[in-house]
N, C-alpha and C positions, 0 to 999 in steps of 0.2 A: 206581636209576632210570637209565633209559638218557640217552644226550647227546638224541636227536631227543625225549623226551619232557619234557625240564627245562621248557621253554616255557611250562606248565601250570601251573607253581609261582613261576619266576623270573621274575624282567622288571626292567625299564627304565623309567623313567619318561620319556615321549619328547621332551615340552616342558624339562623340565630339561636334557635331552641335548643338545637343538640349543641352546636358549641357550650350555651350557658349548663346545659344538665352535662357534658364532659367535664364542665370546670369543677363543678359541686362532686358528682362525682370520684373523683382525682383525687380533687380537696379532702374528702369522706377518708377515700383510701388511705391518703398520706396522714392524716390526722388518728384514724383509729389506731394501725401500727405503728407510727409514732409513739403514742399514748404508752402502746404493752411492750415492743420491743429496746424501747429509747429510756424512757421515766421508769418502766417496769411497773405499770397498772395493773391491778389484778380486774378483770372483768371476761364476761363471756366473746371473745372478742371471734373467734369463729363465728359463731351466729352472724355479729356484726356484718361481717366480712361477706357470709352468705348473700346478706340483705342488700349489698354495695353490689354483688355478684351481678342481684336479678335487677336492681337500676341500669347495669350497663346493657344487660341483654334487652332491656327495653330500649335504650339507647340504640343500641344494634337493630335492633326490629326497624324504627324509625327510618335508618337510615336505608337498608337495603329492601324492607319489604315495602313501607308506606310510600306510594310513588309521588303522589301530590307534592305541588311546591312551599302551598299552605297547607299549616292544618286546621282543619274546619272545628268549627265551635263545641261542637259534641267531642272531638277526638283530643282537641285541646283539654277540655275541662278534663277526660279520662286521664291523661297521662301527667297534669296539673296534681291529679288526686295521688295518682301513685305516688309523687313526688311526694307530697306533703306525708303519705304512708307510712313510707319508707325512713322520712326520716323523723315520724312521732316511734318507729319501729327501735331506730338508732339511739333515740335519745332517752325510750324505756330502758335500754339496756344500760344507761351509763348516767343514771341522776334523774333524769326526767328535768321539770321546769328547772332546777337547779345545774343543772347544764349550761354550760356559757353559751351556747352554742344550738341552744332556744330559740334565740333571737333568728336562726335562721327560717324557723316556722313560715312568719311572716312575706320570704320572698316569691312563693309562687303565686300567692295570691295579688302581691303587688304587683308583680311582672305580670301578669295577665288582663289588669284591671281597664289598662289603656286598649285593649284590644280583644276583648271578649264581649257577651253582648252581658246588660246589666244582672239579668237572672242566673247566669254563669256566676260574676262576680260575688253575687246576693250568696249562691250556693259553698264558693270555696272559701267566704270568710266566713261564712256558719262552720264548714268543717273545721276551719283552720281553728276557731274559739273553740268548737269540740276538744280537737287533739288538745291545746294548753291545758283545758279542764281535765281532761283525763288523766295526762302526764304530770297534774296538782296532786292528784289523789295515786293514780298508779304509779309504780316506778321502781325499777331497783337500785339499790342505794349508789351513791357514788362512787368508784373503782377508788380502790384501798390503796396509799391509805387517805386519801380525799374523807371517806365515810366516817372518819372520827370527829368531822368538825358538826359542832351542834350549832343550828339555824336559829335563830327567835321566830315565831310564828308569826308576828308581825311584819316581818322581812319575809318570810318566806311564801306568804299571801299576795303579798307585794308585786312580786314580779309577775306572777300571772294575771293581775289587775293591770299592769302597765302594761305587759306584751298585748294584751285584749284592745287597750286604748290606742296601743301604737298601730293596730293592726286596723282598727276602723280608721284610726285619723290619718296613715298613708294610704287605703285604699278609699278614701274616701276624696280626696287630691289629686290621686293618680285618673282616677274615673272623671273626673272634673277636666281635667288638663288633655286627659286624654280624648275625650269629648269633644272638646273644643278644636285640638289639634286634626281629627278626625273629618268635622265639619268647614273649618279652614281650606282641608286640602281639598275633599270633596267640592265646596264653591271655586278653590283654585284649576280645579281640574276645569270647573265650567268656562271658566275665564277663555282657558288654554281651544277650548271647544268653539269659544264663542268668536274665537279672533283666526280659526280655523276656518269655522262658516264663510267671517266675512272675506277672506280671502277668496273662497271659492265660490263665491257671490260675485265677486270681484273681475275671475277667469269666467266663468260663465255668463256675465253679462257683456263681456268681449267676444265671446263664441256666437252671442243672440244676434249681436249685430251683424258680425261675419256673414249670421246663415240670412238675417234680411236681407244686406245688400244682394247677395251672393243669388237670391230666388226673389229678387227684384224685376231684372230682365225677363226669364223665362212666365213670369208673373202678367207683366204687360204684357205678352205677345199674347197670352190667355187673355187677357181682357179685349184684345182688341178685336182679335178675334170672335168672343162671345157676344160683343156688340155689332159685329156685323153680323152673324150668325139672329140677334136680335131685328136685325133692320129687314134680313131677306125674311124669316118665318114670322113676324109681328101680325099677317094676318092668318096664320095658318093658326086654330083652335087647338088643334091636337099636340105641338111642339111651341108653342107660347109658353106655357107655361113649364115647358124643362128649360125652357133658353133662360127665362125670368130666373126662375131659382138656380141657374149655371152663372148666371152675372150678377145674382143678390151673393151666391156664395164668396166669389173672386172680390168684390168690392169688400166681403168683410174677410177675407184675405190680408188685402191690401191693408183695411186699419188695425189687424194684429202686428203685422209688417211693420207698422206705421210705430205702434207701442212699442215693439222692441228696440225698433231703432232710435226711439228718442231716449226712453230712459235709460239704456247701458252708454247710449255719448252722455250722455250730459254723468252717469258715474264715473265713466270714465276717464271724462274730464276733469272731474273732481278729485279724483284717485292720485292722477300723475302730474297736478298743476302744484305748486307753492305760493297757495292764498294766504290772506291775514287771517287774522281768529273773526274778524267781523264778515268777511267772507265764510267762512265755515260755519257760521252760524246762519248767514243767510239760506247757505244751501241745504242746511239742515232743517230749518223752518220749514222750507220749499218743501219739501221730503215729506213733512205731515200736513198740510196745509190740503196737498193733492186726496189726501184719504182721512181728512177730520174737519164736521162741522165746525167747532171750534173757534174762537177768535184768538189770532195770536198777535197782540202788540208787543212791536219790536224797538227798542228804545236803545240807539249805536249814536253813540256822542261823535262827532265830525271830527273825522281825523283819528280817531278812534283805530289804537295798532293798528297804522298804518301799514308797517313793516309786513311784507311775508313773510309765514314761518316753512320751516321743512313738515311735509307733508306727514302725519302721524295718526294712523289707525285707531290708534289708541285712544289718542285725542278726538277725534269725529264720533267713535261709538260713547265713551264715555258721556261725552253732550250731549248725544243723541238718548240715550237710556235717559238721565235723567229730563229733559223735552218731551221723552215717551211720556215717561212719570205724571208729570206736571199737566200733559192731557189724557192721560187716564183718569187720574183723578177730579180737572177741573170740572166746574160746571158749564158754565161759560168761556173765560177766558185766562190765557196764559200770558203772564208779560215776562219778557227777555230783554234786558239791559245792558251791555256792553262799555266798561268806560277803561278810560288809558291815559296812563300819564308817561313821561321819561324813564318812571323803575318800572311800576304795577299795568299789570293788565285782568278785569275782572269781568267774569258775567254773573250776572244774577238772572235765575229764572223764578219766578214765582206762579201760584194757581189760585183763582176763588174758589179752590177746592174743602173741605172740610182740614186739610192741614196735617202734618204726624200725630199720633197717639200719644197721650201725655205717658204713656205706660213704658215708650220704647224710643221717645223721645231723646234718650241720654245715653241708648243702646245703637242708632242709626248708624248704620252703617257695617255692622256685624252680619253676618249671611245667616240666613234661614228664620227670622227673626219677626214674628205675629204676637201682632197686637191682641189681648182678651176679650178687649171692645169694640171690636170691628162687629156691625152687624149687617154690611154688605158683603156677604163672601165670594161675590165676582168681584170685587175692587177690594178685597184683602190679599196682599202678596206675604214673601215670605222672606224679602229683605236681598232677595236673591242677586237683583238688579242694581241696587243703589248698590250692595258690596263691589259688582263689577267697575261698577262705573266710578265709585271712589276709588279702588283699585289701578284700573287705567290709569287715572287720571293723576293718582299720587304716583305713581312710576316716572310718569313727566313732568315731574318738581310742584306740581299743585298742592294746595291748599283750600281745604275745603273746611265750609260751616252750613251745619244743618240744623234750621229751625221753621217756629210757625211765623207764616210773615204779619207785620202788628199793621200795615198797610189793605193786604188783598186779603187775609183772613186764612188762606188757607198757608200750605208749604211753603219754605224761600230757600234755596240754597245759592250759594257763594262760592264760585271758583278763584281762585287767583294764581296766579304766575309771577314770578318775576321776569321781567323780559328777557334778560340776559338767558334765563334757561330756555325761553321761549324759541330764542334766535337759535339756540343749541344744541336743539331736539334735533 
């Protein structure tokens, strides 16, 4: 991604932004005259005061001229810079590194870290180690009489070696955390998308039905019509064959008809009834069976949660995702197991599929997450789906284990329940 295109992706939250630059700010103001009018500091404290001036007028620009709610990547990094400017500006005027108040170098680059794009980051800890180096070497001495106390050089090395390390090792954390926290919400956003879908999956296959029944009637009276229409011109040459293709049309009418009306009852039905888990699992098999060569053995121990549960979205897509999984990847066959005692209730799905990647094997279930060894990249995913569906499914008291099965070769995972939440949901 180029630097002028990050903009798209990164940003700033702009209200946060100017709160935290009023706080520093404030802070600046109340601390410099503090300093000369309270202690009685001798230093250039005008200048100071100038340099706090043209922070706020930025501040100010911000709010009334920059209309956006974020600020984009590039506009970020500019007013990041000024920050940090401003106050290598402050801290020449009044000690430099031996400034207590050094330590604040480090905050704009941290606060930006989680939310900036990396080469951004890359750029304001360069500068930020610039200014400490400069304000080692440049500086005016410390406001009098502070400037009488003599430093050891070994001390006064010191802190700009530490400010540099503190400066990598929290931005170095923050971009980490931040990262994570970043791709969390993004797969959470998908979740939120994905249980949207099925909702209107859901409405929309009640509408299919509606319009089959509903153009059922008027349907036959066109067929019956067309076949008499058939019987009177069957010897006429010239209208034979518009009568054929006007009753080849209507017959495959009728078996579009025929499709919608079965599979939106039968989700339907599935939708608004309170089956067992071994029900849910039937109907879910069903589901890919219709559109995968595939062999799926199904292994439901008798009597197996018996109980219906309350009917839950959550729970149906989650099995389902991983179901998907397990024949995406298999070669052959997927087996699904089902067992249930008085607490527990478990299913296991397995595949003779080639299995997880030993690389990410111990990472499953984190979103966005590829394996190095994957050398099919149609059956390489990005972790996007198992995150869902262990997602789902841990919202509904589950527990889940993910490994290679030592049985079928390839994947095995392990749902479980306790019943009592089962009944609960």
């Amino acid at each position: 991604m180029e630097f002028g295109q990050t903009s798209k992706t990164y940003s700033l939250n702009k209200s946060t932004y100017i709160n935290l630059r009023w706080i520093g700010i404030i802070g600046q103001f109340i601390t410099i005259n503090s300093v000369k009018f309270i202690f009685g500091f001798e230093f250039d404290y005008i200048i100071a005061n100038i340099i706090i001036f043209i922070g706020a007028l930025s501040n100010l620009f911000l709010i009334y001229i920059y209309k956006k709610a974020h600020l984009s990547n590039r506009s970020a990094f500019n007013y990041l810079l000024i920050d940090i400017i401003q106050l290598t500006a402050l801290l020449y005027l009044s000690g430099g590194i031996l400034n207590p108040f050094a330590i604040f170098l480090l905050i704009p680059s941290v606060f930006a870290s989680s939310s900036l794009e990396i080469k951004t980051n890359i750029f304001l800890i360069s500068i930020t180690a610039l200014a400490i180096l400069f304000l080692t070497f440049y500086f005016q001495e410390l406001p009098s009489p502070l400037n009488e106390i003599e430093v050891n050089d070994y001390f006064f090395y010191s802190i700009p070696l530490a400010l540099i390390i503190a400066l990598i090792f929290l931005n170095y954390f923050a971009i980490s955390f931040g990262k994570e926290s970043n791709i969390r919400k993004e797969a959470l956003d998908k979740i939120q998308e994905v249980i949207s879908k099925e909702h209107e999956l859901v409405s929309l296959g009640g509408q299919a039905a509606a319009a089959a029944h509903s153009l059922g009637t008027p349907l036959s009276t066109i067929k019956i019509i067309s076949d008499e229409l058939y019987e009177q011109f069957k010897n006429d040459i010239d209208l034979k064959k518009d009568v054929e293709l006007l009753v080849s049309q209507v017959e495959r009418c009728n078996e579009i008809l025929r499709r919608l009306t079965l599979n939106p009852t039968i989700e339907d039905d599935f939708i608004d009834k309170d089956l067992s888990l071994a029900d849910y699992v039937k109907e879910i098999v069903s589901s890919f069976k219709e559109i995968s060569a595939k062999n799926f053995d199904i292994d439901i121990e008798q009597d197996a949660n018996a109980f219906d549960i309350r009917k839950s979205i959550e729970i149906v897509y989650g099995i389902r995702n991983f179901v998907g999984n397990a024949n995406k990847f298999a070669k052959n066959n997927i087996y699904i197991s089902l067992k249930s005692d008085s607490e527990t209730s478990e299913i296991t799905i397995e595949d003779d599929g080639p299995g997880f990647p030993k690389d990410v094997l111990s990472k499953i279930g984190e979103p966005y997450l590829k394996s190095i060894k994957t050398k099919d990249k149609s059956k390489s995913g990005l972790g996007l789906g198992i995150f869902i569906g262990k997602t789902l499914l841990e919202k509904n008291n589950a527990k889940l284990i993910f490994r290679n099965s030592e049985t079928r070769g390839g994947a095995e995972i392990k749902i479980e329940w306790q019943n009592k939440n089962l009944i609960d949901i």
